[in-house]
C-alpha positions as CSV (number, residue, x, y, z in Angstrom):
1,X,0.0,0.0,0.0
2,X,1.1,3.4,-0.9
3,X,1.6,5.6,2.2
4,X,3.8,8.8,0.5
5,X,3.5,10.7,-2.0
6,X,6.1,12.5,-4.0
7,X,6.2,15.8,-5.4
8,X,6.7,14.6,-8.9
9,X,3.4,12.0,-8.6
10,X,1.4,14.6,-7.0
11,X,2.2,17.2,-10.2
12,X,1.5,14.1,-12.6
13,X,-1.5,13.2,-10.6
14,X,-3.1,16.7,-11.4
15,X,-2.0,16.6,-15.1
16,X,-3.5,13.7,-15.4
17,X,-6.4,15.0,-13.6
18,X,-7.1,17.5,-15.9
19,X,-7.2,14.5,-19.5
20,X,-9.6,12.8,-17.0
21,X,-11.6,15.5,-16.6
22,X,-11.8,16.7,-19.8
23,X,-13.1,13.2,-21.2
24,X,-15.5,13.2,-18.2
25,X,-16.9,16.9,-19.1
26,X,-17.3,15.8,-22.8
27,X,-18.4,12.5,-22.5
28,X,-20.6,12.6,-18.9
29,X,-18.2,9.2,-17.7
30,X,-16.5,11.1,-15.0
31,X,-12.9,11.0,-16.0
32,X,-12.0,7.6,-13.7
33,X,-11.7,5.7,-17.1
34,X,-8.6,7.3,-18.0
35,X,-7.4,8.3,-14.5
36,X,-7.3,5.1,-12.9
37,X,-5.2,2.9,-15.9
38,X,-2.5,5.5,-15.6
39,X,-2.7,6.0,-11.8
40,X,-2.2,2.0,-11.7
41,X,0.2,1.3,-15.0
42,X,2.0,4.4,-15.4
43,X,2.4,5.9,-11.6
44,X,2.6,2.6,-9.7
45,X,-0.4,3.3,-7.4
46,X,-2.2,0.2,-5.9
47,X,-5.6,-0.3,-7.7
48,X,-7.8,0.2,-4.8
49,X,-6.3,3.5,-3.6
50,X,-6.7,5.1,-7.7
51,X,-9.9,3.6,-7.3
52,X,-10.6,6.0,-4.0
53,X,-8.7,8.8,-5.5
54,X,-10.9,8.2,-8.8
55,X,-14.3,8.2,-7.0
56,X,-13.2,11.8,-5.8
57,X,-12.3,13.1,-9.0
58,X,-15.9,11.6,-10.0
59,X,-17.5,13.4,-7.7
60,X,-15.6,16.7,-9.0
61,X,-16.1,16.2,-12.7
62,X,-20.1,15.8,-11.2
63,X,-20.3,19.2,-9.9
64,X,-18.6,21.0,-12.7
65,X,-20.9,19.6,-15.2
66,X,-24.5,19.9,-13.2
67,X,-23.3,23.4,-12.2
68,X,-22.8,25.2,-15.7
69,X,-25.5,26.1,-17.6
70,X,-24.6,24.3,-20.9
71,X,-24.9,20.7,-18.4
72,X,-28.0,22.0,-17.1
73,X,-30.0,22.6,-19.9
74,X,-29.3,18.7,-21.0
75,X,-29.8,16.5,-17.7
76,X,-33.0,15.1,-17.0
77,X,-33.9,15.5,-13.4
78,X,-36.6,13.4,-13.7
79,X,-34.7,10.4,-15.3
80,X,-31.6,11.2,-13.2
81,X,-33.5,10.6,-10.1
82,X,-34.7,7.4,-10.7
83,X,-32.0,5.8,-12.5
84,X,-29.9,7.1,-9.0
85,X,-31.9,5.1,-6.5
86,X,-30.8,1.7,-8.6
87,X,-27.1,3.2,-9.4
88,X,-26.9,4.4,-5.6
89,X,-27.9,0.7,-4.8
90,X,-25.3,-1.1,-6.4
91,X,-22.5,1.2,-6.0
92,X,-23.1,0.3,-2.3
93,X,-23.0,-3.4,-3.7
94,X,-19.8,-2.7,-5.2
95,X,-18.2,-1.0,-2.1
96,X,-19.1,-3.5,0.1
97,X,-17.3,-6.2,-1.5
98,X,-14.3,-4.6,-3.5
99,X,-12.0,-5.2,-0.6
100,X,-12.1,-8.8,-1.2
101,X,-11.3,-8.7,-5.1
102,X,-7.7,-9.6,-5.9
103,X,-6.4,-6.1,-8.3
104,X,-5.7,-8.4,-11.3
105,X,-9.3,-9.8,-11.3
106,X,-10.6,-5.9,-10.5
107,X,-8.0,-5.6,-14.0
108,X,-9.4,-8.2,-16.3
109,X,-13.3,-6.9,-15.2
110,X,-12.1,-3.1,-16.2
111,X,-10.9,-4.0,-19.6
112,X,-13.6,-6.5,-20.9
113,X,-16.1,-3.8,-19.9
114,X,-14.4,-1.3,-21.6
115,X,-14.2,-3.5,-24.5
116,X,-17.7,-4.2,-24.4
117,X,-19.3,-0.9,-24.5
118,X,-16.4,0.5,-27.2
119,X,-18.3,-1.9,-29.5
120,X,-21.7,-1.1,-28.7
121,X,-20.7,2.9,-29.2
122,X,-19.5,2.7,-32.3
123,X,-21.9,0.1,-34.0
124,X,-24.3,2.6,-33.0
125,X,-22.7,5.6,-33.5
126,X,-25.0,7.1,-36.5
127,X,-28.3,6.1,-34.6
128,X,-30.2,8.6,-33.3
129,X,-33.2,9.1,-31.1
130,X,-35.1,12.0,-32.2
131,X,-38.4,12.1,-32.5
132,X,-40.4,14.5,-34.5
133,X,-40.8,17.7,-32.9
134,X,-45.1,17.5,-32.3
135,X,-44.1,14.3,-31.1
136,X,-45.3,13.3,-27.3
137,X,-41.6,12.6,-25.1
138,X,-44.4,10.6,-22.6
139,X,-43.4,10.4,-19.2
140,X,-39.6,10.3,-18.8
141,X,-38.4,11.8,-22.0
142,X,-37.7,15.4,-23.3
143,X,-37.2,18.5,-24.8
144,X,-34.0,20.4,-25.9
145,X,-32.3,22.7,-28.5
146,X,-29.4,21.0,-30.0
147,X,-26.9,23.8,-29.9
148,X,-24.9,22.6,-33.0
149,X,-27.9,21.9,-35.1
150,X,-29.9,24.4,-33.6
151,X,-33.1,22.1,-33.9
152,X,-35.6,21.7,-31.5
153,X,-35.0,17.7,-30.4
154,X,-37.8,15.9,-28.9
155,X,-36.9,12.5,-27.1
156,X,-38.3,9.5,-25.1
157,X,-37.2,7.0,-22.8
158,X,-37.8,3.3,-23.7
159,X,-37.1,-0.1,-22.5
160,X,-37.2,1.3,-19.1
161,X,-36.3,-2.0,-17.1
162,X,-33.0,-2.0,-19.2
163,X,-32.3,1.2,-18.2
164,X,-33.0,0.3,-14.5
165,X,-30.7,-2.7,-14.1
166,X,-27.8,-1.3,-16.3
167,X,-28.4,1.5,-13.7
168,X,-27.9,-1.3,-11.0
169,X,-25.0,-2.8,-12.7
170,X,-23.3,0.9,-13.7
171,X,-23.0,1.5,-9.8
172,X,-22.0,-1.8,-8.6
173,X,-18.8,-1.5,-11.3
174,X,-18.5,2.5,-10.2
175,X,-17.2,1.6,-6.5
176,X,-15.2,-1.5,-8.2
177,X,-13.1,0.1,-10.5
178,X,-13.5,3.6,-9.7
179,X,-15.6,4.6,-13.0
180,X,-18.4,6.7,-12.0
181,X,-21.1,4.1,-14.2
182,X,-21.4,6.6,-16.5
183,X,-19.1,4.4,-19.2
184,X,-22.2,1.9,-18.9
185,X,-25.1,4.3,-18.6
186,X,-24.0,6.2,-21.8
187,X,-23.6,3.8,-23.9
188,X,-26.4,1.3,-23.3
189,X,-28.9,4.0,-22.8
190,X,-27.8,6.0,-26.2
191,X,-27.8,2.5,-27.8
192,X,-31.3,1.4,-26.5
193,X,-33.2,3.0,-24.5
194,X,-34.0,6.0,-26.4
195,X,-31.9,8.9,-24.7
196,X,-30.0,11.3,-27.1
197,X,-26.3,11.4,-26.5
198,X,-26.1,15.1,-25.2
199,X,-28.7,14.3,-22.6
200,X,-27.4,10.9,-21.6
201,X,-23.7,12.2,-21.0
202,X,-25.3,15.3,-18.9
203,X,-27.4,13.0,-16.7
204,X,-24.8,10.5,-16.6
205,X,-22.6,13.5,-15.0
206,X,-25.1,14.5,-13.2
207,X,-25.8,10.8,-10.9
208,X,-22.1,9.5,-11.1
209,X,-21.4,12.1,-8.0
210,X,-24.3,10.8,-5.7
211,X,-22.8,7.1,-6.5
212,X,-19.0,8.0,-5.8
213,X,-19.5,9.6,-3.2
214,X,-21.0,6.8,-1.1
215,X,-18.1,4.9,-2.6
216,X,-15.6,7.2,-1.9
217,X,-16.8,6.9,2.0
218,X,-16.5,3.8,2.8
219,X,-12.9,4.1,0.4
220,X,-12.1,6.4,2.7
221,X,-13.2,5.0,6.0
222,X,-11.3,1.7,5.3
223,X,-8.0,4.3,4.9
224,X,-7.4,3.7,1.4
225,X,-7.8,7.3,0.1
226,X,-4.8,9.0,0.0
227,X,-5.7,12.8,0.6
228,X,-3.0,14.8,-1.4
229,X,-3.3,12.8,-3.9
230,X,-7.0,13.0,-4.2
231,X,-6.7,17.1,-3.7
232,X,-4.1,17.1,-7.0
233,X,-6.5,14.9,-9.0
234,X,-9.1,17.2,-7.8
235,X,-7.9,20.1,-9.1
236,X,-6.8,18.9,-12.0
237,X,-10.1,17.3,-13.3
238,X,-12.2,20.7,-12.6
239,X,-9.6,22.6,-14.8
240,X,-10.7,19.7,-17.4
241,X,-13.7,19.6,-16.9
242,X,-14.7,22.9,-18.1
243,X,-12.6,22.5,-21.1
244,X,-14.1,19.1,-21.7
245,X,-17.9,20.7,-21.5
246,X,-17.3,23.7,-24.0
247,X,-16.0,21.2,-26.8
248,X,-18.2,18.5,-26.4
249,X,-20.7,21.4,-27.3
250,X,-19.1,21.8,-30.3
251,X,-19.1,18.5,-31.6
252,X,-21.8,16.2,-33.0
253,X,-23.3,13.4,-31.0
254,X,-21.5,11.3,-33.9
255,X,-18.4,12.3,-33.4
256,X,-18.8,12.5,-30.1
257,X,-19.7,9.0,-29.9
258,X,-16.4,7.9,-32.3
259,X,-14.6,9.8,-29.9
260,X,-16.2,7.6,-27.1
261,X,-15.5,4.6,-28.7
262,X,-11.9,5.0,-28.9
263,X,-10.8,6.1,-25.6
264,X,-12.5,3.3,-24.0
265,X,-10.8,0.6,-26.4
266,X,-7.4,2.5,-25.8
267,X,-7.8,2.1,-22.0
268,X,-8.4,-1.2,-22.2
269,X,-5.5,-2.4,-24.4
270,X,-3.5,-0.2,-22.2
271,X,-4.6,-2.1,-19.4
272,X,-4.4,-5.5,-20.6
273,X,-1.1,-4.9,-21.9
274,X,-0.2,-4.1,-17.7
275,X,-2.0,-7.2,-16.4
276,X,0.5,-8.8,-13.3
């Protein structure tokens, strides 16, 4: 277990803080999907304490997003909400038992899921899920002005039991491996369940800091979070984040989705290429 930190890890900590939360402002997955591979490959850190340094720098990239007005104008509150109380659920699941998960196991679990939902991304990268605009977004969907098009979108939600347990699954794998669940929840409710991908990535920003923070307390409690660290990770990721917000609002939700899919296959070669 790690119990110093150096000047030179805390400075490369907080660069890499601010990659993590620039992919976590654009893409709504909370920046742990890049920060905990080179917390663990490239700067030596144990995989449970980047996973409670992570969940911090979840719960950062969280408030950046659901605090500007760009992120507000996409998150459904209503949706959000719900989807929580099941994320919320397993992410206490996940905390609960990630002590007694060997790191290479914790490893192998991070990269086939990455793997996983880079394919889904990009097979599905030219869908999309508006609806017509006198269209009725019934009782979970939406409205919203795409700021790139500048057309009115209309959305709604279906297949609402997938979106519930991928909710449950998203938080139970967010206190595992540090991810925030958003690099489930984005993909699989883009994909399927109706939700367009500006909106999904704010919503996804806007529940991953409820689920790391209970996470990151029980992280903490067990004296696995390494506070300096955290703080330079921190810092880092809000600098990013507001970077990562004001392109992503530049961008198409297909590009935006290519983008996506490649940073979440690169992770996971990266990581399996590191496997003990």
């Amino acid at each position: 277990m790690l119990t110093e930190v150096s000047f030179a890890l805390d400075l490369f900590t907080a660069c890499s803080g601010v990659v993590a939360g620039a992919m976590g402002g654009m893409l709504g997955l909370g920046g742990g999907v890049f920060l905990v591979p080179v917390l663990v490959q490239a700067l030596g850190v144990p995989m449970p304490q980047a996973v409670a340094v992570s969940l911090t720098t979840v719960i950062a990239t969280s408030n950046a997003i659901s605090g500007s007005m760009a992120g507000r104008q996409y998150i459904n509150l209503r949706l959000g909400f719900l989807l929580e109380l099941l994320t919320a659920a397993g992410g206490l699941l996940g905390s609960l038992v990630a002590v007694y998960v060997s790191s290479r196991a914790l490893m192998i679990t991070f990269s086939v899921v990455m793997v996983l939902m880079s394919a889904l991304t990009f097979v599905r990268r030219a869908h999309r899920n508006n609806l017509p605009e006198s269209a009725d977004p019934g009782e979970w969907g939406g409205r919203f002005i795409d700021e790139v098009s500048g057309e009115a979108v209309v959305y709604r939600v279906t297949r609402m039991p997938l979106a519930l347990v991928t909710s449950f699954v998203a938080g139970v794998l967010s206190t595992l491996l540090g991810l925030g669940g958003g690099v489930v929840k984005v993909p699989v409710l883009n994909a399927w369940c109706g939700v367009p991908m500006r909106v999904v990535s704010a919503t996804s920003a806007f529940m991953i800091g409820v689920t790391a923070t209970s996470g990151a307390l029980v992280y903490s409690g067990r004296g696995l979070l390494l506070p300096v660290l955290a703080a330079s990770a921190v810092l880092g990721v809000r600098v990013g984040s507001i970077a990562g917000l004001r392109l992503g609002r530049t961008l198409s939700p297909a590009r935006l989705k290519t983008i996506l899919a490649v940073v979440l296959l690169a992770v996971a070669a990266l990581m399996v290429s590191r496997l003990p």
